[in-house]
C-alpha positions in Angstrom: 0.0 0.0 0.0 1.4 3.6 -0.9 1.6 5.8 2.1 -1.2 8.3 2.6 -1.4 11.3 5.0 -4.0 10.7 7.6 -7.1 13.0 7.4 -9.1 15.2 9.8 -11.7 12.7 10.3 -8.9 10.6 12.1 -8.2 13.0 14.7 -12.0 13.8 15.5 -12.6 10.7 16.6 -12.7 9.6 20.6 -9.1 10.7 22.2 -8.7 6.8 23.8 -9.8 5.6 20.1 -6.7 8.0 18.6 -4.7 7.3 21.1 -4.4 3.2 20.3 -4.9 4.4 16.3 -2.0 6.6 16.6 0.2 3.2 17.2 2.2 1.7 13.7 1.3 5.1 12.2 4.1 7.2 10.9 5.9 10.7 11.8 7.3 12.5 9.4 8.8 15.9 9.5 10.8 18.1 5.9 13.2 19.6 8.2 16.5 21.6 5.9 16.0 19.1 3.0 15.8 15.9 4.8 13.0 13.7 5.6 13.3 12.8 9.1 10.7 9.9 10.3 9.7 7.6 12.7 6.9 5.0 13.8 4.5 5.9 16.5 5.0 2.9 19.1 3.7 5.0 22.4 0.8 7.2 23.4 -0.8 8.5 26.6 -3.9 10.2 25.8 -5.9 13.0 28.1 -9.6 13.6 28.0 -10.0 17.5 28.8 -11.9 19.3 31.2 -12.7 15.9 33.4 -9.3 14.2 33.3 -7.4 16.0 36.0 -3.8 15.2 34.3 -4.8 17.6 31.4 -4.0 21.3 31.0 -7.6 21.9 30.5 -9.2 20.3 33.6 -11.7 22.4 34.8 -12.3 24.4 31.4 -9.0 25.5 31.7 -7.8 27.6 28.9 -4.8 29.8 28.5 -2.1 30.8 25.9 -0.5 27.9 26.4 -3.4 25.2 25.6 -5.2 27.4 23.4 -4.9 25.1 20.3 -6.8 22.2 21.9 -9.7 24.1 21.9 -9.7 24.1 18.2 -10.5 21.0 15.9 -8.4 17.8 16.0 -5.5 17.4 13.7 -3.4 20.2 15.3 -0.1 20.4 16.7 0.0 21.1 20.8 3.6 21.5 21.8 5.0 23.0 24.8 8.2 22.8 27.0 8.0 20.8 30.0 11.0 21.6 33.1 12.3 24.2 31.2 14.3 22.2 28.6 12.2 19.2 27.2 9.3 19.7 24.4 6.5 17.3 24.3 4.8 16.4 21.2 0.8 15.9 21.5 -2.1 16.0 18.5 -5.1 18.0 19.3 -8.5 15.0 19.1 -12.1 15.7 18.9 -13.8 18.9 17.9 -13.9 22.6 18.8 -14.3 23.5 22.3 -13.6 19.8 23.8 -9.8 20.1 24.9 -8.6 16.9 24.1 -5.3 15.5 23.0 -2.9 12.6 22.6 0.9 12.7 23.3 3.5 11.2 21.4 5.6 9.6 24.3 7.9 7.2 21.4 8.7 6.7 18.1 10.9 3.3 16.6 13.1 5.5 13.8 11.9 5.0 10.1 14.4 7.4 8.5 16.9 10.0 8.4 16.6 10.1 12.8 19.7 10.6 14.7 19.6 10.4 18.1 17.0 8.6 20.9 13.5 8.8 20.5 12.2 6.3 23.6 10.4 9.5 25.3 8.6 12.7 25.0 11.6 15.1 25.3 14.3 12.4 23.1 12.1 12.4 20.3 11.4 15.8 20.3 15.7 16.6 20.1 15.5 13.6 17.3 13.1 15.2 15.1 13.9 19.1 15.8 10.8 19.6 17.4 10.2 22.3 19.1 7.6 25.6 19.7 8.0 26.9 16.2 5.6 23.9 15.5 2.7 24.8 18.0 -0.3 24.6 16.1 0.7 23.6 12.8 -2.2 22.0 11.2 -1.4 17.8 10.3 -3.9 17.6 8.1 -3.1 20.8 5.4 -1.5 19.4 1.8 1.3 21.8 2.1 2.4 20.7 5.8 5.9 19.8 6.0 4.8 17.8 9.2 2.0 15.2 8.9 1.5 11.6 10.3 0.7 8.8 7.7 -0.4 5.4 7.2 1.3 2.7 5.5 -1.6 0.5 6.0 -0.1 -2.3 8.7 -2.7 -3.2 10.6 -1.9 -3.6 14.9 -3.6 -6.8 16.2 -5.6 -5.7 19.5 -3.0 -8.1 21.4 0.0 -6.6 20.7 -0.9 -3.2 22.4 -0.2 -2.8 25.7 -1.8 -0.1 28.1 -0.8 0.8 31.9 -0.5 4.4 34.0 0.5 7.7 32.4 3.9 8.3 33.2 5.0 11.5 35.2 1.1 12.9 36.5 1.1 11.8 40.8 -0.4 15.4 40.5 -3.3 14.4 39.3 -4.6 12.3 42.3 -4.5 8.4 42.9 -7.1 7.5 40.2 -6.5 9.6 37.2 -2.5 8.8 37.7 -3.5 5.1 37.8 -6.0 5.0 34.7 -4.3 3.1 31.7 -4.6 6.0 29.2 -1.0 5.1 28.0 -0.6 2.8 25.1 2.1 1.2 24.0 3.3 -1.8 21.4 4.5 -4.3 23.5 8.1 -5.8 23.3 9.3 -2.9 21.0 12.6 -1.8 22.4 11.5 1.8 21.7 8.9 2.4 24.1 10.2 4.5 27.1 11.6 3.1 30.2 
């Protein structure tokens, strides 16, 4: 099957139906005349204004998470510690806050360096603010996810805890909204 750039209609599905969809689809970025890309084997995904974890619990909406209030298929990046980026795609429709984040990737092409977390594959890829809400799904976009139509068997996805959120309280840091291909030496440690 020849690759093909996903579509809007994938991202406005449900986030925990993206979220597991994400997983054997590919990341690809034109960055200075290279293609760098890599295959999405790790996701967490957060529901919005209910899921305490997410930047827009509560209706929360600032600067900074603006671009999840818009429809899915866009590009939410923001630094995290001062010095890591984290990747996350922007699900569901206007005004419902919802997103997925890229947590690994298993190299595909033209990536140097780790990519078994958040902030690695953000370094790997050049990711960084310069891509907040760059829209995945225009035909000129020189960063867009595709599908090269392999097909992930229900039983070889794992799921477990979000990494990283004991903020969020003893159940919403428990719930297994992170995904994962299991036995893929890629997925973060």
């Amino acid at each position: 099957m020849k690759p093909r750039r996903l579509a809007r209609r994938f991202f406005l599905q449900p986030t925990l139906v993206v979220a597991k969809a994400l997983l054997g689809k590919y990341l690809v970025r034109e960055y200075r005349g290279r293609r760098l890309a890599g295959r999405i084997v790790e996701t967490e995904a957060y529901i919005g204004r209910r899921d305490r974890a997410a930047h827009s619990y509560g209706g929360r909406r600032t600067a900074r998470n603006e671009v999840e209030y818009g429809p899915g298929g866009h590009v939410y990046i923001y630094m995290v510690y001062g010095m890591h980026y984290q990747l996350n795609f922007v699900t569901g429709g206007r005004e419902a806050p919802e997103c997925v984040l890229v947590r690994a990737l298993e190299p595909a092409g033209g990536v140097r360096g780790e990519t078994n977390g958040p902030g690695k594959l953000c370094r790997a890829l050049h990711l960084d603010r310069s891509l907040y809400g760059v829209d995945l799904c225009a035909r000129d976009s020189r960063f867009y996810l595709e599908d090269h139509g392999g097909k992930i068997k229900p039983g070889a996805i794992g799921k477990g805890p979000r990494i990283g959120i004991g903020y969020a309280g003893r159940y919403w840091s428990r719930v297994h909204w992170r995904f994962f291909l299991k036995n893929n030496r890629f997925v973060s440690r």
